[in-house]
N, CA, C and O atoms as a DFTB+ gen file, in Angstrom:
316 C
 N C O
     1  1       0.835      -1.204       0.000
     2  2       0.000       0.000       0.000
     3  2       0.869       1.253       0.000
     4  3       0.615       2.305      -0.587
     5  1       2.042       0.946       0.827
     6  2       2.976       2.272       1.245
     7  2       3.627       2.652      -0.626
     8  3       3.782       3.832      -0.938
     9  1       3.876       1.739      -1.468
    10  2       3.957       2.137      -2.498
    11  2       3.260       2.542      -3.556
    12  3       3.799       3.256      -4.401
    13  1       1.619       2.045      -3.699
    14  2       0.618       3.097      -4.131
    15  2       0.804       4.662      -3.744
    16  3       0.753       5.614      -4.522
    17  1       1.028       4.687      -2.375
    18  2       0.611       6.342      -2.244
    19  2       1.826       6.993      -2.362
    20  3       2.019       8.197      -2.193
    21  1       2.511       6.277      -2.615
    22  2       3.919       6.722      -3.266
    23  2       3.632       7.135      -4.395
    24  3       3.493       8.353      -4.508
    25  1       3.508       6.560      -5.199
    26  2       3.380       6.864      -6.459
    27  2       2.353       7.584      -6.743
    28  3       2.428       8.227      -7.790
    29  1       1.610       7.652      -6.254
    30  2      -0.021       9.017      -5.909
    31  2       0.822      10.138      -5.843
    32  3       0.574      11.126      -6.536
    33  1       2.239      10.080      -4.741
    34  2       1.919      11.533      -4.628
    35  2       2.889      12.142      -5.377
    36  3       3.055      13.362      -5.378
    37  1       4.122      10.670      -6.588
    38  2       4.747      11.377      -7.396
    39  2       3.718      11.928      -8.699
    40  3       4.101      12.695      -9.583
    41  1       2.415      11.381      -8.596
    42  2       1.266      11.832     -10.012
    43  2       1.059      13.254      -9.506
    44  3       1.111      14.205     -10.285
    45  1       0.827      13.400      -8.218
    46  2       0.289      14.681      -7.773
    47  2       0.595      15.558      -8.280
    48  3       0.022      16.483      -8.857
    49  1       2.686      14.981      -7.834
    50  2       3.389      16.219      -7.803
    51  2       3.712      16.714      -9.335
    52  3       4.006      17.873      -9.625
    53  1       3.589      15.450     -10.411
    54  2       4.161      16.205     -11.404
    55  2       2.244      16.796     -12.157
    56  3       1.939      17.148     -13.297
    57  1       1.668      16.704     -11.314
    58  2       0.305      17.361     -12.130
    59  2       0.453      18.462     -11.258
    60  3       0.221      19.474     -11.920
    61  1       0.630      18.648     -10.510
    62  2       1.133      20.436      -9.900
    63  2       1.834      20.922     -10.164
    64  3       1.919      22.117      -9.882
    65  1       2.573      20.400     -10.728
    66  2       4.461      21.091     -11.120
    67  2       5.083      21.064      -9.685
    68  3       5.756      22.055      -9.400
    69  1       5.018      20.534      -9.169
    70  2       6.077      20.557      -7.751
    71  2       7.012      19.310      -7.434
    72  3       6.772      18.373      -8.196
    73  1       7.890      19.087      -6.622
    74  2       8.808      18.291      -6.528
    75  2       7.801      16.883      -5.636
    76  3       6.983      17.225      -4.781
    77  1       7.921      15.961      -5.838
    78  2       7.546      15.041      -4.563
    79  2       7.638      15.314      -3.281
    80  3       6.785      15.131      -2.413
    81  1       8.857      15.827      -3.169
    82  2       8.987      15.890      -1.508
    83  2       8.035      17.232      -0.935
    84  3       7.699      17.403       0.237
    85  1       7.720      18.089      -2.060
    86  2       6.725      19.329      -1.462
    87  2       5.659      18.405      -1.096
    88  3       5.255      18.380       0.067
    89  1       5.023      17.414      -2.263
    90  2       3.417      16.925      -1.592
    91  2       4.183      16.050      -0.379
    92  3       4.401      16.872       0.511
    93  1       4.673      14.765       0.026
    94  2       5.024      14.830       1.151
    95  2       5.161      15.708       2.309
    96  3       4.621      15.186       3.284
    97  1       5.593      16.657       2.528
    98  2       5.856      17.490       3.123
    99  2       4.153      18.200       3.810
   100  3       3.751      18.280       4.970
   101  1       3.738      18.463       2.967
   102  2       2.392      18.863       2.592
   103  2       1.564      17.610       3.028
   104  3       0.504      17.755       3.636
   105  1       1.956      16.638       2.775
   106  2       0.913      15.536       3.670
   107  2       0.956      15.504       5.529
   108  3       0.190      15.331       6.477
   109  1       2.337      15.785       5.260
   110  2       3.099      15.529       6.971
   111  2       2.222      16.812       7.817
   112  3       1.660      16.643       8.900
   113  1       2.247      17.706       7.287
   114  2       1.830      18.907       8.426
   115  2       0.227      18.753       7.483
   116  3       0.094      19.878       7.001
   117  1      -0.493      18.245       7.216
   118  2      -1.959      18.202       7.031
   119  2      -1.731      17.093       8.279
   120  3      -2.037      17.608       9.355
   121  1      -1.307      15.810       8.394
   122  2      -1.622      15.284       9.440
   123  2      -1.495      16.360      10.922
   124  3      -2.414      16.584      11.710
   125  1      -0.248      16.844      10.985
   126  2       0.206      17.279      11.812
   127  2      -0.869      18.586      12.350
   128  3      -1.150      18.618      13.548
   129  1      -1.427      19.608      11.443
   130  2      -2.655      19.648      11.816
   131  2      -3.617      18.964      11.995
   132  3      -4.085      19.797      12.771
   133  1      -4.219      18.343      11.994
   134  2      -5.347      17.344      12.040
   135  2      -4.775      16.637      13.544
   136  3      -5.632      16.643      14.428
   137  1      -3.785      16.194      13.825
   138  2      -3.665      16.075      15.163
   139  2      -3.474      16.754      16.306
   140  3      -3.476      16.240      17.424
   141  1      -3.275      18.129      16.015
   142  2      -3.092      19.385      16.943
   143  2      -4.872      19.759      17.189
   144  3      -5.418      19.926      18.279
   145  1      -5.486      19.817      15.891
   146  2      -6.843      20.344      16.138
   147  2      -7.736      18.871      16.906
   148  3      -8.917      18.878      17.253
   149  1      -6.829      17.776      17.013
   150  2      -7.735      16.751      18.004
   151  2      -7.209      16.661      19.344
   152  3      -7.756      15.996      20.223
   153  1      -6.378      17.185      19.471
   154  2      -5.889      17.562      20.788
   155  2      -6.330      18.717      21.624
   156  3      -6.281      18.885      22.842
   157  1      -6.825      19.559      20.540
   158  2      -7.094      20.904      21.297
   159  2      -8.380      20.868      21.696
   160  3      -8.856      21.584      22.576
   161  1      -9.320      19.531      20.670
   162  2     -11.065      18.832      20.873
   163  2     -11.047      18.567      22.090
   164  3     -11.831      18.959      22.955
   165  1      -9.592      17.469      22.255
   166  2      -9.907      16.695      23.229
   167  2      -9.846      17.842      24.848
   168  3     -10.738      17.875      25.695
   169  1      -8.366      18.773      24.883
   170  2      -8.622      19.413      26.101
   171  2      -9.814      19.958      26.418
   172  3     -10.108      20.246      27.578
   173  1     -10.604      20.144      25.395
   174  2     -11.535      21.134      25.455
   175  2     -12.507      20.342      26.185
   176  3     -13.033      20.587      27.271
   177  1     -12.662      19.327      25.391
   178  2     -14.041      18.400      26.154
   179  2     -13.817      17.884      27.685
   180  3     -14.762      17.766      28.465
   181  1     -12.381      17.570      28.052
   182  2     -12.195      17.484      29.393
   183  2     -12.067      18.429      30.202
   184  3     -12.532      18.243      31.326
   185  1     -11.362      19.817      29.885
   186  2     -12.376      20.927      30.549
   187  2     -13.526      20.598      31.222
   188  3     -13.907      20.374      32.371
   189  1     -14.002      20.655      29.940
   190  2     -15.843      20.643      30.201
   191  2     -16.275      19.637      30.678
   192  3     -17.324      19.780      31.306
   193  1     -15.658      18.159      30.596
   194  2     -16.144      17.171      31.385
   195  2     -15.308      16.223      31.390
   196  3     -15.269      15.056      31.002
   197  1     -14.411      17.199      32.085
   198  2     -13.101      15.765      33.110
   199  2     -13.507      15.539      34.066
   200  3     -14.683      15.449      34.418
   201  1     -12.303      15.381      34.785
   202  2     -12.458      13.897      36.532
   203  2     -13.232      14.895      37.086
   204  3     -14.276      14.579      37.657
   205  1     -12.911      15.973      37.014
   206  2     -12.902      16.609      38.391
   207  2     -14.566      17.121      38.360
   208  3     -15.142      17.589      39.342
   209  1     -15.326      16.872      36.706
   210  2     -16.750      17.634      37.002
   211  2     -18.110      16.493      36.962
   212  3     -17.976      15.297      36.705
   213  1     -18.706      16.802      37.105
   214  2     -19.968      15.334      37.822
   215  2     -20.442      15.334      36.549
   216  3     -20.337      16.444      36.028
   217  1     -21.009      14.353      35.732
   218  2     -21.521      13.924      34.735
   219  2     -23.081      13.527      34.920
   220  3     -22.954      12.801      35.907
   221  1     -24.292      13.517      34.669
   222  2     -25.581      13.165      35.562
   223  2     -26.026      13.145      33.846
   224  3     -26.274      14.252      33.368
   225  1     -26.116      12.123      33.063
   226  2     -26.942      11.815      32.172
   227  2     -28.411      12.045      32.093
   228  3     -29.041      11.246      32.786
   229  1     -29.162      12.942      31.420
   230  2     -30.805      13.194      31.372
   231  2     -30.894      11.476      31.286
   232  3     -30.009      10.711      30.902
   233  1     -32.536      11.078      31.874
   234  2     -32.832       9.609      31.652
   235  2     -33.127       9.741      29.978
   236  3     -33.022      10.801      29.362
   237  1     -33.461       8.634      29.466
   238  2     -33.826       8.269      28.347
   239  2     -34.930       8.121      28.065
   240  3     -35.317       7.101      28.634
   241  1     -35.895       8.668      27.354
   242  2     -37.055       8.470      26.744
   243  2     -37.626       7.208      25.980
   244  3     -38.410       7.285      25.035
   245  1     -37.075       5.914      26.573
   246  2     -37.521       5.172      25.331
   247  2     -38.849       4.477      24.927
   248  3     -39.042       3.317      24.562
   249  1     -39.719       5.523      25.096
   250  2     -40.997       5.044      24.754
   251  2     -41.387       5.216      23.162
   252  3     -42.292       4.623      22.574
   253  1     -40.494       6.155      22.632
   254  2     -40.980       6.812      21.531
   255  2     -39.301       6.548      20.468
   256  3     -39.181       7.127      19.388
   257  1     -38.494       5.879      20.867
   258  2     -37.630       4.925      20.006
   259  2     -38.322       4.272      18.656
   260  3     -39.196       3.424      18.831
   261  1     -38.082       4.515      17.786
   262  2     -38.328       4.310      16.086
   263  2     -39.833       4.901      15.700
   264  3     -40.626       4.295      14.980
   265  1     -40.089       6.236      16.330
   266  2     -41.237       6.878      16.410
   267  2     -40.511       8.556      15.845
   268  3     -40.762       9.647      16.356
   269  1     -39.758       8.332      14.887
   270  2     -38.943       9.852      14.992
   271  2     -39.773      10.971      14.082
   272  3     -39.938      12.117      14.500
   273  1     -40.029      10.744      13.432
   274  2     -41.081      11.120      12.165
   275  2     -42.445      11.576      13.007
   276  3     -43.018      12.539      12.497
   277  1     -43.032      11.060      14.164
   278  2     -44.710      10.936      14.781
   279  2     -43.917      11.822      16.072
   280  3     -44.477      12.796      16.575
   281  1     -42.764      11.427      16.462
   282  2     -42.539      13.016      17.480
   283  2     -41.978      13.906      17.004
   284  3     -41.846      14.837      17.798
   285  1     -41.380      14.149      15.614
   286  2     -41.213      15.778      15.292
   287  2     -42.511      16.451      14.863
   288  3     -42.935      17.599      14.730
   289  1     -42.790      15.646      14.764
   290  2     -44.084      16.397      13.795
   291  2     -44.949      16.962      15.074
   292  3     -45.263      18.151      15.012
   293  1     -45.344      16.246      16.177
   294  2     -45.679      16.717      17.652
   295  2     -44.610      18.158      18.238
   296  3     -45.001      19.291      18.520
   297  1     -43.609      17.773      18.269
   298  2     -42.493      18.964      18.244
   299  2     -43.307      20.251      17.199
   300  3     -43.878      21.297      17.507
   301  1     -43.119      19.794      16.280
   302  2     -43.577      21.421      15.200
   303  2     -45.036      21.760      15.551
   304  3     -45.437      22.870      15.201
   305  1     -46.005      20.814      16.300
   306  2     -47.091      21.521      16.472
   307  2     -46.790      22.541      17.325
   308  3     -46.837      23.750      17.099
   309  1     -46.499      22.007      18.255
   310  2     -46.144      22.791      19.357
   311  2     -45.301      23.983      19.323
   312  3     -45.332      24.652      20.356
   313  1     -44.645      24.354      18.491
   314  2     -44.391      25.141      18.177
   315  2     -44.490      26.296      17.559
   316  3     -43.519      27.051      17.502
């Protein structure tokens, strides 16, 4: 597989006009973002609900489970 996308990203590069190692390069920090912006998800959500804060789940409604269509439509009356 590691040599398919090899060769993907020498097609890339000569359909961009750029060297290979630019799209490499260019792959490395697209990951490298993409893992900074899931890191910054993740502090965020433990902020908001790490160890230290109480979690209390609303109960569950499941009376009206595969009824989704017959309670929006109740929803928009009401509205």
């Amino acid at each position: 597989m590691r040599a398919s996308q090899g060769q993907l990203q020498k097609e890339v590069a000569a359909e961009v006009g750029v060297s290979p190692s630019v799209v490499s390069e260019s792959l490395k920090a697209a990951s490298a973002e993409a893992i900074a912006n899931g890191i910054a998800a993740l502090e965020a959500t433990l902020t908001q609900f790490g160890p230290d804060k109480e979690i209390s789940p609303e109960p569950v409604d499941k009376s009206n489970i595969g009824m989704k269509n017959k309670h929006s439509s109740k929803d928009s009356e009401s509205g």
